[in-house]
C-alpha positions in Angstrom: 63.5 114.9 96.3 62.1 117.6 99.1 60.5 119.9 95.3 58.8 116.3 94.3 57.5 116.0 97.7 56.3 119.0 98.5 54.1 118.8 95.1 52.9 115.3 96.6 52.2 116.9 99.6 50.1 120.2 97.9 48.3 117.8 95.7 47.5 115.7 99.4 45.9 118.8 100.7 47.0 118.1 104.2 45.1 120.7 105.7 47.2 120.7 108.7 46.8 124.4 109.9 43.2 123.6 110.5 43.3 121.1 113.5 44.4 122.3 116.7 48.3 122.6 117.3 47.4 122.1 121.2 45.3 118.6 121.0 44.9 118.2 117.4 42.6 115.2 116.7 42.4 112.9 113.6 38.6 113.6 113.4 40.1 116.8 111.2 42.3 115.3 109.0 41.9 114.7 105.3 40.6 111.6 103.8 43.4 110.8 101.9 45.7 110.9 105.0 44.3 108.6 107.3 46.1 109.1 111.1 45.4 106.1 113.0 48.2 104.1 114.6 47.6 100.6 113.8 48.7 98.2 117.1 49.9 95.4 114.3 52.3 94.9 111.7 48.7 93.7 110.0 46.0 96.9 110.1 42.8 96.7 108.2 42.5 100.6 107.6 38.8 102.2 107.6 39.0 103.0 104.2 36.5 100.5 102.2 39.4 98.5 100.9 41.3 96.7 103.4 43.3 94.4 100.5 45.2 97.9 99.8 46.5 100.2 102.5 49.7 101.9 103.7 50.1 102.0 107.2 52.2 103.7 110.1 52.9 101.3 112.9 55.5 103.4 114.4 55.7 106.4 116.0 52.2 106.7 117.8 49.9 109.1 117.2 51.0 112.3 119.2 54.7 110.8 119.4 56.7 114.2 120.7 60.6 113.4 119.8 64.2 115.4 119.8 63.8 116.3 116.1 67.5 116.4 115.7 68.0 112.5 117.2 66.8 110.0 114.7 63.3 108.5 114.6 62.6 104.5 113.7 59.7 104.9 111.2 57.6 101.2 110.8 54.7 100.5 108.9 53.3 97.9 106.9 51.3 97.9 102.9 49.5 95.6 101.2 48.7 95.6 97.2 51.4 99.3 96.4 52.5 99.2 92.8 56.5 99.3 94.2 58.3 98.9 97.1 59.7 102.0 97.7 58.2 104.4 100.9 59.1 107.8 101.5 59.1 109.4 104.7 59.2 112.5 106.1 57.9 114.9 108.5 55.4 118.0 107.5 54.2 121.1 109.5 51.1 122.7 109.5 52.8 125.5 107.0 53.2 122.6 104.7 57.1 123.0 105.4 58.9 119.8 105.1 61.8 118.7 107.7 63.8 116.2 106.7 63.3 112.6 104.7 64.2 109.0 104.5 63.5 106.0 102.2 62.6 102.6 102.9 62.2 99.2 100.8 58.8 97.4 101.6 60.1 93.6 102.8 59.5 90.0 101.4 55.0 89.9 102.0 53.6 87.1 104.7 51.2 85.3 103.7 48.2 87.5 103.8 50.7 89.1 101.2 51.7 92.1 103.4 54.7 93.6 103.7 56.7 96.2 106.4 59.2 98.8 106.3 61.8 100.3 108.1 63.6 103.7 108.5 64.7 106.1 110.5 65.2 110.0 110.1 65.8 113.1 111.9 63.5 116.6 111.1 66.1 119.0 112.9 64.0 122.3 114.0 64.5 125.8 116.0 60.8 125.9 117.8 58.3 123.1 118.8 56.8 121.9 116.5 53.6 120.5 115.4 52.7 118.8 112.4 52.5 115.0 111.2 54.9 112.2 110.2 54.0 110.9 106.8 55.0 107.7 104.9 53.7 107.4 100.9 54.1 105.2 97.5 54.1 106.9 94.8 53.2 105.5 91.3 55.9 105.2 88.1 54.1 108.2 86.8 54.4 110.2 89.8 50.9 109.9 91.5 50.4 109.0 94.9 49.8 105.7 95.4 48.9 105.3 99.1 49.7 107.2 102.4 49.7 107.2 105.9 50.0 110.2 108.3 50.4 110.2 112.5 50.5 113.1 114.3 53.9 114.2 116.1 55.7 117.0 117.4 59.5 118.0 116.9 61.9 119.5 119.6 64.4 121.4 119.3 67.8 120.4 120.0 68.1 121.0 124.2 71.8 120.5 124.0 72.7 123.3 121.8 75.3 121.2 119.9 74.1 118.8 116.9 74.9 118.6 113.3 72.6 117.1 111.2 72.0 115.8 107.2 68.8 116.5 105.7 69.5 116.0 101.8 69.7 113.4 100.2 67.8 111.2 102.8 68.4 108.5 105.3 68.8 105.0 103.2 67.7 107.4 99.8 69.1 106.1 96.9 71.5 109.3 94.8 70.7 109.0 91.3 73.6 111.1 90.1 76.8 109.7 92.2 79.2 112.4 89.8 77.6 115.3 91.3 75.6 115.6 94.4 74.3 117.9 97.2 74.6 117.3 100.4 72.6 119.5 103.1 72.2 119.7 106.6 72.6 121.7 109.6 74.9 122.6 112.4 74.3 124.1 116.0 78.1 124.5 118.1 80.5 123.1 116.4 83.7 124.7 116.4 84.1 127.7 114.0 81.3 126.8 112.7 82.6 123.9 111.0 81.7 120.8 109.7 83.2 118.1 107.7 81.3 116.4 105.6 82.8 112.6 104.0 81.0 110.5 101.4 82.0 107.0 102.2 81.8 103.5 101.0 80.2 100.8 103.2 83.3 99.8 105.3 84.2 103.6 105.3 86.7 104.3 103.0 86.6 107.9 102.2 85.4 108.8 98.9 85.1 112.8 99.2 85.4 114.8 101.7 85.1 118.4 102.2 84.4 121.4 105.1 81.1 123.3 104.8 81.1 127.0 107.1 77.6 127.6 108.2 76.3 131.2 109.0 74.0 131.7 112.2 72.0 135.0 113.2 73.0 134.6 117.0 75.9 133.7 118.2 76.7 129.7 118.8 72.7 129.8 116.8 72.3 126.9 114.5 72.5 127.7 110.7 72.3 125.8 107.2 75.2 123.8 105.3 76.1 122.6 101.8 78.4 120.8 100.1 78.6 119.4 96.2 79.9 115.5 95.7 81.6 113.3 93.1 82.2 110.1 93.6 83.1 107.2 91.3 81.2 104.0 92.4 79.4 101.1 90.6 75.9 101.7 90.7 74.1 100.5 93.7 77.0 100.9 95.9 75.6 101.3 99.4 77.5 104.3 101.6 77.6 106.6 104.0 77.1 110.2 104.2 79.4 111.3 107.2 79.2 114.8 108.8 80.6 115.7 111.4 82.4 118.9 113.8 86.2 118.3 114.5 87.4 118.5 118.4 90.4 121.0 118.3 92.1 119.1 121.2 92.3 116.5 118.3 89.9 113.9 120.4 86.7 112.7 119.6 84.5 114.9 117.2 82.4 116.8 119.1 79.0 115.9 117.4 78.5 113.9 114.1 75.3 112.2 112.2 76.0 109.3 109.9 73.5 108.6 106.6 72.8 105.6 104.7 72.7 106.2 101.0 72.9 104.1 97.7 75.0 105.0 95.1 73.0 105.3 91.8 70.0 102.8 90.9 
């Protein structure tokens, strides 16, 4: 998903590096991105078509959020040729942190309709750059978007572990073989166990990624490959998490929504 984003992204020429990463304003952004922050789960964007739009309701515009803690994405769309809206959050570098799918919702009756999501965007430094929600057409086109401005932190506890692939609430198109990817910052040894569950949590897979760091108790990247054996469009979990050696509690875990197969 992050390769076909990233082309959507390239082809949305984001121009981030060119606003300011101190007070960057949405008089710099690119047309097809529009920034504002509507106040209503009903917006009438500025773009000379108000019966089609995609918009961001929440966060705000210059939202500044624990990148590793998850953030409730909300927006509304009128007139997108499917129901399905990608999120995810980009830096001025174009680099992409994290992702997470949503399903547009039954329209009122000015025929608009809202999403919901939630995803994390884990990151070493500050961060600037923007949250961005998009439709994309059956042909793989960009359909409509919607950008705010926002900054990621850094994790201040020194202690998280994260999933960043396949997507909060994304659907995973082949449930025999999968990658799951994320991140890890103080667990112990290093290590994490990742589960692929069912919806009530029955355990479907489950296996222990090591991740490598450059300083010592540093964060550093994990992987892991899945099969599972489901009917398709079986919702689950994605379950990571770093084992307490006293045998309590884990120390830190992250859970995902995910759907297996379409």
């Amino acid at each position: 998903m992050k390769k076909l984003i990233l082309v959507v992204v390239t082809l949305m020429m984001l121009g981030l590096a060119a606003c300011s990463t101190a007070t960057p304003t949405p008089e710099t952004a690119p047309p097809g991105v529009p920034t504002v922050s509507p106040p209503t789960a009903e917006p009438t964007p500025d773009d000379g078509n108000p019966a089609v739009f995609l918009a961001i309701i929440t966060p705000k515009n210059g939202t500044t959020w624990e990148s590793t803690d998850f953030i409730d994405v909300t927006g509304s769309a009128r007139a997108m040729p499917n129901d399905e809206v990608i999120v995810f959050f980009v830096d001025e570098g174009r680099n992409i942190y994290g992702s997470a799918c949503a399903d547009l919702g039954p329209a009122n009756a000015n025929n608009i309709k809202t999403y919901h999501t939630s995803m994390t965007a884990p990151v070493n430094t500050a961060t600037d750059g923007k949250v961005i929600a998009m439709v994309m057409n059956d042909d793989g086109s960009l359909a409509g978007s919607a950008g705010v401005f926002a900054t990621a932190d850094p994790d201040r506890n020194d202690q998280h572990i994260t999933i960043e692939e396949p997507g909060n609430r994304c659907v995973i198109t082949n449930p025999s073989s999968f990658t799951v990817e994320g991140s890890g910052q103080g667990a112990f040894e290093n290590n994490v166990v990742v589960q692929a569950q069912d919806a009530s949590g029955k355990v479907l897979a489950e296996q222990v990624a090591t991740y490598s760091s450059s300083t010592v108790g540093g964060p550093g990247a994990w992987s892991v490959t899945f099969s599972v054996n489901v009917a398709t469009g079986t919702e689950g979990r994605l379950v990571a998490f770093s084992s307490d050696p006293a045998g309590g509690s884990p120390l830190t875990s992250q859970t995902y929504t995910v759907f297996y197969g379409k």
